[in-house]
C-alpha positions in Angstrom: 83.0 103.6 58.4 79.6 104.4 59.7 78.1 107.6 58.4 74.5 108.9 59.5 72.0 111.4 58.3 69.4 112.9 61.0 66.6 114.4 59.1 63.6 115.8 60.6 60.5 115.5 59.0 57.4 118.1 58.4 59.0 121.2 57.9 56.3 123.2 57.1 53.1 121.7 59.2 53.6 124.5 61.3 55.7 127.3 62.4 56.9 125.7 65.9 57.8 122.6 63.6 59.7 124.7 61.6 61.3 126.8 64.3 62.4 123.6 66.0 63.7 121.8 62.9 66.3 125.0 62.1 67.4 124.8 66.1 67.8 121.1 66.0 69.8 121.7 63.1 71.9 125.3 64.9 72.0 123.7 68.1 72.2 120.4 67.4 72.6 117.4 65.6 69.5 117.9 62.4 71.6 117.7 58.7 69.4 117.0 57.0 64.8 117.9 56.3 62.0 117.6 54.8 59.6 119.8 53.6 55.8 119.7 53.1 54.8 121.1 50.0 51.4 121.5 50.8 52.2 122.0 54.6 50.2 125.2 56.2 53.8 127.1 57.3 55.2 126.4 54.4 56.5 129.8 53.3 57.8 130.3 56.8 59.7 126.9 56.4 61.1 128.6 52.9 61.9 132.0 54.6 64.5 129.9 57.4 65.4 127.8 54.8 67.0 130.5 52.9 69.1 131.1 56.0 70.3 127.6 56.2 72.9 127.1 53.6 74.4 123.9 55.8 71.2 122.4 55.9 70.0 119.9 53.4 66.4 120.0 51.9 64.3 117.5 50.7 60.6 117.1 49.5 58.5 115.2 52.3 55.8 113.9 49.6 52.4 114.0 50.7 49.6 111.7 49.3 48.0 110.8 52.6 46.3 112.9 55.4 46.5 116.4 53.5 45.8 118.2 50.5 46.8 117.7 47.0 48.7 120.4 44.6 46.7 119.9 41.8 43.3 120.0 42.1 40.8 118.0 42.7 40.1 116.7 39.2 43.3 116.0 38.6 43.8 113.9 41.7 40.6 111.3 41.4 41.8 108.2 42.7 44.2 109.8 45.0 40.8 111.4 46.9 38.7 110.7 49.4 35.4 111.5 47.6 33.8 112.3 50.7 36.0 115.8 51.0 34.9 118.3 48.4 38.2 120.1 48.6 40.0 116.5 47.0 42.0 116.1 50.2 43.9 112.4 50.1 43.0 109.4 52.4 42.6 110.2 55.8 44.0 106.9 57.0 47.0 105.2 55.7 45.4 101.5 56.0 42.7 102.8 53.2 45.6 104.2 51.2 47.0 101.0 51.5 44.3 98.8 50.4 43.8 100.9 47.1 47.3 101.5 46.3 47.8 97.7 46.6 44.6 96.6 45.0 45.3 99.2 41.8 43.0 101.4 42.3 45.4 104.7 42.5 46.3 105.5 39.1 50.0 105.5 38.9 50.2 108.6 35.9 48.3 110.9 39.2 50.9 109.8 41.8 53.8 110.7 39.7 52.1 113.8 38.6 51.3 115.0 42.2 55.0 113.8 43.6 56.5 115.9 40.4 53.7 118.9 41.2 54.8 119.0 45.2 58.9 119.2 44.2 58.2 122.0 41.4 56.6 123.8 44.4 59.5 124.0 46.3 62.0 124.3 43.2 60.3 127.5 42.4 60.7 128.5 45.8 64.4 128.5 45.5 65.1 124.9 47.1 67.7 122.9 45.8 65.9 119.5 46.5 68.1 116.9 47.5 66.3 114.1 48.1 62.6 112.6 48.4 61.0 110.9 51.4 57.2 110.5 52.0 54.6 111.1 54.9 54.1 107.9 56.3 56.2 106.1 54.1 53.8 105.4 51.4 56.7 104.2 48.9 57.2 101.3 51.0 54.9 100.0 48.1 56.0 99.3 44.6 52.9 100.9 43.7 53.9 104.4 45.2 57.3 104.0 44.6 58.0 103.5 40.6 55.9 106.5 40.0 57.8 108.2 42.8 61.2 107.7 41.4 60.2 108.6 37.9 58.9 112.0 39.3 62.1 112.2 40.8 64.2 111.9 37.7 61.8 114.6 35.7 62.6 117.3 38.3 66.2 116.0 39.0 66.4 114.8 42.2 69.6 112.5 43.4 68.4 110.7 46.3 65.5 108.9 47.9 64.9 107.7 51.6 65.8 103.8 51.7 62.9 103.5 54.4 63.8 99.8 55.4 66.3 99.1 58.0 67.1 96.9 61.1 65.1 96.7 64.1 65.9 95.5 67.5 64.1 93.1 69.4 66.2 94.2 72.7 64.4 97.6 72.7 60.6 95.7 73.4 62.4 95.0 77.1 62.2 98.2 77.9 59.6 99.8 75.7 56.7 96.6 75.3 54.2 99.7 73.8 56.4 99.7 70.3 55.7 96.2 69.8 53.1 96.6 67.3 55.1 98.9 65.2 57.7 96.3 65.8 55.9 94.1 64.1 54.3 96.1 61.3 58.2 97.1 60.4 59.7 93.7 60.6 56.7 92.4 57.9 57.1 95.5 55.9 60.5 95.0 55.6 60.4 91.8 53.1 59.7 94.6 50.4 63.3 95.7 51.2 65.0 93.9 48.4 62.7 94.9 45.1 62.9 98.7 46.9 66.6 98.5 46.4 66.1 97.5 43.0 63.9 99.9 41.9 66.3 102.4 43.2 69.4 101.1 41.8 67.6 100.5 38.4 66.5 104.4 38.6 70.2 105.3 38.6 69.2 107.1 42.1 71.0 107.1 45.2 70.0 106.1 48.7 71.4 105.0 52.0 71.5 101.2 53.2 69.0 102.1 55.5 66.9 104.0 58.0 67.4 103.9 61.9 64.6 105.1 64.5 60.9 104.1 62.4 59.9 101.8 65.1 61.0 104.7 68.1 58.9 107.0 66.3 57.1 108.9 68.9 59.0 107.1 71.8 62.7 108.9 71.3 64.6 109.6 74.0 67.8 109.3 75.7 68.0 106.1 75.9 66.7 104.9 72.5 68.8 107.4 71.0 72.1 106.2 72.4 70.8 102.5 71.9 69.8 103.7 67.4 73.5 105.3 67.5 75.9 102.4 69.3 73.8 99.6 67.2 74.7 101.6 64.1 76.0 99.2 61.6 78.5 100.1 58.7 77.9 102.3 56.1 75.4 105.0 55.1 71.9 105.2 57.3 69.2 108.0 58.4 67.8 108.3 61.4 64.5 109.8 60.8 63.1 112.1 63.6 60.0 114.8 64.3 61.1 118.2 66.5 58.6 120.2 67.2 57.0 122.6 69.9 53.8 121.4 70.6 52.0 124.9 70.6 48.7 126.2 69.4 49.2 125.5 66.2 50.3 122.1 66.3 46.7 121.0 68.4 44.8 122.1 65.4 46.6 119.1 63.1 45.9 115.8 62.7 49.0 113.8 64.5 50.2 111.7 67.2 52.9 113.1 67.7 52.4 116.5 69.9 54.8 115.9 73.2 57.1 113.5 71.6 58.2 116.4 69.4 59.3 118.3 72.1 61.2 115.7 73.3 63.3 114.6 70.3 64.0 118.4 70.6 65.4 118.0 74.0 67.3 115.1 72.9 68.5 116.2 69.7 69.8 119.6 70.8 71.9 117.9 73.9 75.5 117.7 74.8 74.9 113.9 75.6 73.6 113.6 72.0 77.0 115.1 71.0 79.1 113.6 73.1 77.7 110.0 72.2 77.8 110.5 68.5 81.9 111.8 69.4 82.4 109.1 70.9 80.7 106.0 69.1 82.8 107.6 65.7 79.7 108.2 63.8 80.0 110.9 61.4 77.5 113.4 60.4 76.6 113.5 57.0 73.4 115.3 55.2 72.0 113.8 52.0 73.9 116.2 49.8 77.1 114.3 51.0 75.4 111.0 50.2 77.5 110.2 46.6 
């Protein structure tokens, strides 16, 4: 059997985001989100949330490129002392590098990840599962700190954010080679991820689908992620959005690629493929 989560990421950066995400999820084939704590539309994501009772919610932990929840003292080695307001690392390579080299205390991160899901618990969302911007817990560092935030605020499930990759897709698509390549290396940390998880007593998926398509996802890599599919329990991560006023004034690379993955998401060929390749739909809360 090959069952498949679609969750879109950023609910809460801004109101189109948002407003996309709930109609890729009406319309089409969304089950699953994500959303920011510390997003700037975040009680508009709340307000459509509430009228969503199908739709899964998760926390979409932020410790890169935004601001913390706790302030700015309490966040030290998670800031980039060059912002007064205590807003993280700009760029995820410098993230990296610290979080690596042991420079981010590991007491902050879990404190911040635990500070971000109490947000949205007190908002009324039942949080489902965890993923983060970027994909920060790729690391050990990020992740063990990450999972035992998790299990303080009582959350089931965490993105598996290793998976396969194609090398049929750089044929037609030679500009994703270097994510290509960043993925494949990345995913050596595959194995001691899945240990960490299992030794958590959390649940995950054997995979995610669609990292290296990220900002690139259309038609075609779509029907390519879903027919390649292997068995069992995967996500395919994706970003609908309308790229309006609000979206030039953040900091992202993905502006017109939203609007696509809209297009393709909320398509009768998108349902008609996933019909007919015997995938089936699940969110994360249908993950055990």
């Amino acid at each position: 059997m090959r069952r498949l989560i679609i969750n879109a990421d950023d609910f809460g950066l801004t109101q189109g985001v948002n407003r996309a995400i709930v109609e890729a999820h009406r319309h089409g084939e969304v089950t699953s989100a994500t959303l920011m704590a510390n997003g700037q539309a975040f009680d508009d994501a709340i307000e459509r949330a509430k009228s969503e009772s199908r739709l899964s919610i998760g926390c979409h932990v932020v410790l890169v490129d935004g601001l913390p929840i706790r302030g700015p003292q309490q966040t030290a080695t998670l800031s980039d002392k060059k912002f007064p307001d205590g807003r993280f690392y700009q760029s995820l390579n410098r993230f990296t590098l610290r979080a690596v080299g042991g420079r981010i205390d590991a007491d902050e991160i879990e404190a911040e990840v635990v500070a971000q899901i109490r947000k949205l618990q007190a908002a009324g969302v039942a949080v489902s599962h965890l993923d983060t911007h970027k994909h920060t817990h790729i690391f050990p560092q990020v992740l063990r700190p990450l999972l035992r935030a998790a299990r303080a605020c009582g959350v089931p499930a965490v993105r598996n954010p290793f998976g396969p990759v194609r090398f049929s897709i750089l044929a037609k698509y030679p500009s994703l080679w270097k994510r290509y390549s960043q993925v494949t290396i990345l995913n050596r940390l595959g194995g001691r991820f899945r240990k960490s998880v299992a030794d958590a007593g959390m649940l995950t998926t054997d995979g995610t689908v669609g990292i290296v398509a990220t900002g690139a996802m259309d038609h075609y890599l779509f029907e390519n992620t879903v027919d390649s599919l292997p068995e069992g329990s995967w996500e395919l991560v994706c970003h609908p959005g309308y790229n309006d006023a609000d979206l030039a004034n953040i900091r992202t690379r993905l502006r017109e690629s939203r609007v696509e993955e809209m297009r393709v998401l909320t398509s009768p060929e998108a349902r008609e493929m996933l019909n007919r390749s015997g995938v089936q739909l699940i969110s994360y809360r249908d993950l055990a």
